[in-house]
DSSP file (Angstrom, degrees, kcal/mol; ACC not computed):
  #  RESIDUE AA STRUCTURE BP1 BP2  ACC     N-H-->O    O-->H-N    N-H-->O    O-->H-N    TCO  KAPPA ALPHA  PHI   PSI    X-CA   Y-CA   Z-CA
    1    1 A X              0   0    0      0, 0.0     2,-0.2     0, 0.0    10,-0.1   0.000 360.0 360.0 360.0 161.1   58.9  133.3   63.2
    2    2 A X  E     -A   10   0A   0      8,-0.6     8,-3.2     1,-0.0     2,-0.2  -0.754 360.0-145.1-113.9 151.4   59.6  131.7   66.7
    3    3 A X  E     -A    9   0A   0     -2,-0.2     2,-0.4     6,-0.2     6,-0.2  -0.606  13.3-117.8 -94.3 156.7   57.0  130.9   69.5
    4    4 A X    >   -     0   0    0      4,-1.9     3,-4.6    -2,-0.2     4,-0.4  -0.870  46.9 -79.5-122.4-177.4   57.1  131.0   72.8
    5    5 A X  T 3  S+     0   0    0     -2,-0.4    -1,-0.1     1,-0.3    48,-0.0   0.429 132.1  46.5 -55.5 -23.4   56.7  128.1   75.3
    6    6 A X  T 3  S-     0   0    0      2,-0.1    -1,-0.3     0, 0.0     0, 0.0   0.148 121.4-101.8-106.0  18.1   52.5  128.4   74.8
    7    7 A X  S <  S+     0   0    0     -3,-4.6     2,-0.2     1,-0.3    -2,-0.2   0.363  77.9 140.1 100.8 -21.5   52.7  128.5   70.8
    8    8 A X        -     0   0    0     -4,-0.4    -4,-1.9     1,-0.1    -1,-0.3  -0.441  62.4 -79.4 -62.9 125.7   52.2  132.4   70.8
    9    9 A X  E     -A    3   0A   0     -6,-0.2    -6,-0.2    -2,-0.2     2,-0.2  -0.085  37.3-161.5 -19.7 131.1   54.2  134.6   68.2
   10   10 A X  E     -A    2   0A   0     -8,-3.2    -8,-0.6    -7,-0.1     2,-0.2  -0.731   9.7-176.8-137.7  86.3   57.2  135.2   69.2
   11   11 A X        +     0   0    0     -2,-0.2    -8,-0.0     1,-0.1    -2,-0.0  -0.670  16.3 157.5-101.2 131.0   58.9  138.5   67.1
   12   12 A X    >   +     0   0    0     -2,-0.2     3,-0.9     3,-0.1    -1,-0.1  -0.084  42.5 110.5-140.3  18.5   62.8  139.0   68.3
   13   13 A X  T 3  S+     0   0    0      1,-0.2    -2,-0.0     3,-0.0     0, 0.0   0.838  86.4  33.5 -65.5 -14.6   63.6  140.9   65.2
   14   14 A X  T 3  S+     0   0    0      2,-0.1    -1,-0.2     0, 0.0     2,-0.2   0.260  88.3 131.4 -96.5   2.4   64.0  144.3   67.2
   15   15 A X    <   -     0   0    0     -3,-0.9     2,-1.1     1,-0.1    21,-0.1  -0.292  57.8-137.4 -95.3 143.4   65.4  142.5   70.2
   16   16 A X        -     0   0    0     19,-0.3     2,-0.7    -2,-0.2    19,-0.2  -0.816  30.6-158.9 -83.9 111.9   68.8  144.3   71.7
   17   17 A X        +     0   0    0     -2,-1.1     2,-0.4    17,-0.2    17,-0.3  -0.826  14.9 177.9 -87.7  96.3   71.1  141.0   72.4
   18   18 A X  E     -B   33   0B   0     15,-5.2    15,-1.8    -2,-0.7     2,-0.3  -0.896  23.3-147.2-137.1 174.5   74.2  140.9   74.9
   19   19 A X  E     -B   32   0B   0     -2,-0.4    13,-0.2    13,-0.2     3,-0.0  -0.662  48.4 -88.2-115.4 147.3   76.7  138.3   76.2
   20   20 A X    >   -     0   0    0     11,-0.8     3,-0.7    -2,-0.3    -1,-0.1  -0.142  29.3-125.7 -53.5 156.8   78.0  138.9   79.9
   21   21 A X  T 3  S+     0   0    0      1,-0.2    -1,-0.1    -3,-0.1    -2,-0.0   0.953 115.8  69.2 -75.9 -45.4   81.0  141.2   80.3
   22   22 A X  T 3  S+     0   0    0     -3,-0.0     2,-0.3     2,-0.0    -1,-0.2   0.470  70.5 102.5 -54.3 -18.6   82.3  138.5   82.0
   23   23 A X    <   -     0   0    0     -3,-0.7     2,-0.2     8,-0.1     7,-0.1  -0.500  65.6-152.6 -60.9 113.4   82.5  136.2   78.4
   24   24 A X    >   -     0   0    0     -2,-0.3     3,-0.7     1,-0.1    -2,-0.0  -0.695  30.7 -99.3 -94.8 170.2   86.5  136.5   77.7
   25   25 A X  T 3  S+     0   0    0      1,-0.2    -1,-0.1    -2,-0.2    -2,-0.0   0.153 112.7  56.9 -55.4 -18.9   87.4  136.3   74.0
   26   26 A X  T 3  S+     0   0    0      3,-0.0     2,-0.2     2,-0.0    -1,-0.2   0.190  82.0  85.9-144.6  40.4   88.4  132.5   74.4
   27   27 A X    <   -     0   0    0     -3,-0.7     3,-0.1     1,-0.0    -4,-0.0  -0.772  53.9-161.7-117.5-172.0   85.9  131.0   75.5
   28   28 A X        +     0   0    0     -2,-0.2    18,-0.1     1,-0.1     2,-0.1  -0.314  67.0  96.7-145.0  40.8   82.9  129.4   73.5
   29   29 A X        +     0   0    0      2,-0.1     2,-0.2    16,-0.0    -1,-0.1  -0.269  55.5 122.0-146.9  70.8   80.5  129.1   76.2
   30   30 A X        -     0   0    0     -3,-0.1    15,-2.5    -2,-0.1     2,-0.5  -0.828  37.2-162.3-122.2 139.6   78.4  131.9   76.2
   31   31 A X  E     - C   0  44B   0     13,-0.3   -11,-0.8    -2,-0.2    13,-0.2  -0.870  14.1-131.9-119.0-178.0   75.0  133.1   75.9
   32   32 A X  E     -BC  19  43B   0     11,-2.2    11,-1.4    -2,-0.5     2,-0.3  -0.642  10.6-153.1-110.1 157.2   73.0  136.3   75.2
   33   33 A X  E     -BC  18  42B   0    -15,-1.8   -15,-5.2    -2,-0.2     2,-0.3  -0.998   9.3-177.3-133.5 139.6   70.3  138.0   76.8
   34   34 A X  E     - C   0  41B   0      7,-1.1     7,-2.2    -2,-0.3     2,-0.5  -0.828  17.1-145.2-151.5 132.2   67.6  140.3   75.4
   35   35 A X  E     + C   0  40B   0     -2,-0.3   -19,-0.3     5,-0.2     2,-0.2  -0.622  31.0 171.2 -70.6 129.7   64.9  142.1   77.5
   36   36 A X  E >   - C   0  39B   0      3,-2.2     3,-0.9    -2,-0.5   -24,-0.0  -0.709  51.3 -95.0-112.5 178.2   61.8  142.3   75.7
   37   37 A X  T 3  S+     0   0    0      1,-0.3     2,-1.4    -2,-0.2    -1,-0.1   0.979 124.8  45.3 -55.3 -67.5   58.3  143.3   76.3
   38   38 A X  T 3  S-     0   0    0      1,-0.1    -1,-0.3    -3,-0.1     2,-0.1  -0.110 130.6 -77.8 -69.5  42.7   57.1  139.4   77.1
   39   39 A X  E <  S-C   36   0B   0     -2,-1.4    -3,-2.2    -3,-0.9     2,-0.4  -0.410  71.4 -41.2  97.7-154.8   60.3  138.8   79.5
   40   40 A X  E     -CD  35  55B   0     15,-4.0    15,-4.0    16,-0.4     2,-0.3  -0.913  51.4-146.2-109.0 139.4   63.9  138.2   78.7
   41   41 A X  E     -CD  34  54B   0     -7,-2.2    -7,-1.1    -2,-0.4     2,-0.5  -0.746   9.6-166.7 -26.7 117.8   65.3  136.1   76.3
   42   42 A X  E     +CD  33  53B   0     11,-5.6    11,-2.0    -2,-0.3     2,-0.3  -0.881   7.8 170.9-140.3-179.9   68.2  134.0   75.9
   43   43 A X  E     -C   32   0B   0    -11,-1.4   -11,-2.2    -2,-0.5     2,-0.4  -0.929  45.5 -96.7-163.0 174.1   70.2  132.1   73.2
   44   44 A X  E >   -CE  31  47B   0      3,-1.0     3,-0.8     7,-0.3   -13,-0.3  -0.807  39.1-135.0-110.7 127.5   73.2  130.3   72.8
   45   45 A X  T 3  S+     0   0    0    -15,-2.5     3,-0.3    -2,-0.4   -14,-0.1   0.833 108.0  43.1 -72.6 -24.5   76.0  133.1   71.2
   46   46 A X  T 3  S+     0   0    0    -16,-0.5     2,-0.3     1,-0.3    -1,-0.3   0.688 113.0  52.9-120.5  19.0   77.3  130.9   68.8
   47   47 A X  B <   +E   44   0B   0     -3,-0.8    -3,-1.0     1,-0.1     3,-0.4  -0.921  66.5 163.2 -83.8  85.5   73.5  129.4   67.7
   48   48 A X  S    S+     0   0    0     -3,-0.3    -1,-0.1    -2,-0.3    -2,-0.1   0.847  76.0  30.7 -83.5 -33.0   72.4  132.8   67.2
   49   49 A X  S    S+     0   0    0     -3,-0.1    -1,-0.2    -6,-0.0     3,-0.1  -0.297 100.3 103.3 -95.4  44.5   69.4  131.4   65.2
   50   50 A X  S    S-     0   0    0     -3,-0.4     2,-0.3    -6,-0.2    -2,-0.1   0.116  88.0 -46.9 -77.1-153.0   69.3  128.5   67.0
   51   51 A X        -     0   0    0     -2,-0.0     2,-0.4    -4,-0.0    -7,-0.3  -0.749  54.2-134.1 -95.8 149.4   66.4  128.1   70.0
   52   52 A X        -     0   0    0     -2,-0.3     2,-0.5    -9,-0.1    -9,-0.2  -0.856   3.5-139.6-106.0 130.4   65.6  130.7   72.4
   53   53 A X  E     -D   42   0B   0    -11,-2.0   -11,-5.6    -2,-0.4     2,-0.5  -0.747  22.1-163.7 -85.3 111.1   65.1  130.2   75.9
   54   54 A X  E     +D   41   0B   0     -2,-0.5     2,-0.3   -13,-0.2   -13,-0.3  -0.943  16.1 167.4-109.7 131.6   61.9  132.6   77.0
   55   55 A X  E     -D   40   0B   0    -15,-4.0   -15,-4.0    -2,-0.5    -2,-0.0  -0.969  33.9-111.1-126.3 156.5   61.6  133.3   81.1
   56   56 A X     >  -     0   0    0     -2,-0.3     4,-0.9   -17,-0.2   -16,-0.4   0.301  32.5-102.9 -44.5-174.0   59.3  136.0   82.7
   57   57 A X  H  > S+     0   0    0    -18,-0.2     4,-1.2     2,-0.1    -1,-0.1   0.757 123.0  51.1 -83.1 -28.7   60.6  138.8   84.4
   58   58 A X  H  > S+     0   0    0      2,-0.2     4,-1.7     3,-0.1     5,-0.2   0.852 112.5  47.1 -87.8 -40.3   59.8  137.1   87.9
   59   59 A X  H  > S+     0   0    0      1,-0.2     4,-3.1     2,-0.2    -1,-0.1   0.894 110.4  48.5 -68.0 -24.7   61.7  133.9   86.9
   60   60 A X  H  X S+     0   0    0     -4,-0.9     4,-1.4     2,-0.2    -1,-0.2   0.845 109.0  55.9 -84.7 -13.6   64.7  135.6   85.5
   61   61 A X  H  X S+     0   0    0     -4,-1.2     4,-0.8     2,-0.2    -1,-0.2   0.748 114.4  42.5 -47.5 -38.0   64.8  137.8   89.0
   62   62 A X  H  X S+     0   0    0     -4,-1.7     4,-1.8     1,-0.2     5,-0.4   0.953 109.4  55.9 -94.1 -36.0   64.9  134.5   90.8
   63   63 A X  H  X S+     0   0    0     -4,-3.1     4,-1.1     2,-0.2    -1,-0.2   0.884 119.8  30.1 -50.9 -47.3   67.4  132.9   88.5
   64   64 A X  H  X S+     0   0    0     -4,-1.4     4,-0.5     2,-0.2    -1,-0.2   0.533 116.5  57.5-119.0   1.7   70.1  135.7   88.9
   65   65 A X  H >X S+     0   0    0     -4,-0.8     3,-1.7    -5,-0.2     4,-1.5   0.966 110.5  48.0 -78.0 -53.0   69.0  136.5   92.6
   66   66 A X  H 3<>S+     0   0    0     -4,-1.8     5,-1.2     1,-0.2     6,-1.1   0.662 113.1  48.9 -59.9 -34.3   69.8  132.6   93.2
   67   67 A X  H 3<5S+     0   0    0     -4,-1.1    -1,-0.2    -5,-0.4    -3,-0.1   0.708 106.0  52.3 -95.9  -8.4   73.1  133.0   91.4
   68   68 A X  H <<5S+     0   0    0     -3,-1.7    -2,-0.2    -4,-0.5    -1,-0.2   0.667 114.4  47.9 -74.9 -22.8   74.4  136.2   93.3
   69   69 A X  T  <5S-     0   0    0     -4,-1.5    -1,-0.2    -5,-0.2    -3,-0.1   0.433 120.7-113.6-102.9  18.2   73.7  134.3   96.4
   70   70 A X  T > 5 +     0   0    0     -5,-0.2     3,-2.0     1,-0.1    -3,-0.2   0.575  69.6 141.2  62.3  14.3   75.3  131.5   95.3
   71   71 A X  T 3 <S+     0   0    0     -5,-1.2    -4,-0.2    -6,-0.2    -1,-0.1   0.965  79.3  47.9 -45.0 -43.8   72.8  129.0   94.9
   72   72 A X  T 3  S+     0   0    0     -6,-1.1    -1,-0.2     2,-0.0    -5,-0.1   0.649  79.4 123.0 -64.9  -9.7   74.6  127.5   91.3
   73   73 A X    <         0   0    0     -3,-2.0    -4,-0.0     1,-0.1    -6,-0.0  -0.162 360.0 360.0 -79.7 162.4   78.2  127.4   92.9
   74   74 A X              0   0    0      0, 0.0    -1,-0.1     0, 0.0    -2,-0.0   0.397 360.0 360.0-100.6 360.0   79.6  123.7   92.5
C-alpha cells in the first residue's frame, strides 16, 4: 500500500483515473488524475504503478487556476 507525503495509508485501489482529453494517441507524455477523498492524485500514465503525486484540493485549485491564466506558458 502507498503513503502519502506524511507516511499515512494511502488506499487508491477504488480510485477513478483519467488522462486529459487533450492527451492525443501519439504522445507518451501524459499523466492521470484521480479525485479522491484526501485530494487529487496524480501518476505518470505509462508508470501506472509507479509513484503518485498527492495535492490537496486547495493546491490543485491553484495549480490549474495558475495554468488557465497562463502562469506555466514558456
Amino acid at each position: 500500500m502507498m503513503t502519502d507525503t506524511k507516511g499515512a495509508p494511502l488506499d487508491l485501489t477504488h480510485a477513478v483515473w483519467r488522462k486529459s482529453t487533450r492527451s492525443g494517441p501519439f504522445t507518451d507524455n501524459c499523466v492521470e488524475v484521480a479525485f479522491v477523498d484526501t485530494g487529487v492524485a496524480v501518476r505518470d500514465s505509462k508508470d501506472r504503478s509507479g509513484p503518485v503525486l498527492m495535492f490537496t484540493r486547495s493546491e490543485w485549485d491553484a495549480f490549474v487556476g495558475g495554468a488557465k491564466d497562463g502562469e506555466f506558458d514558456l
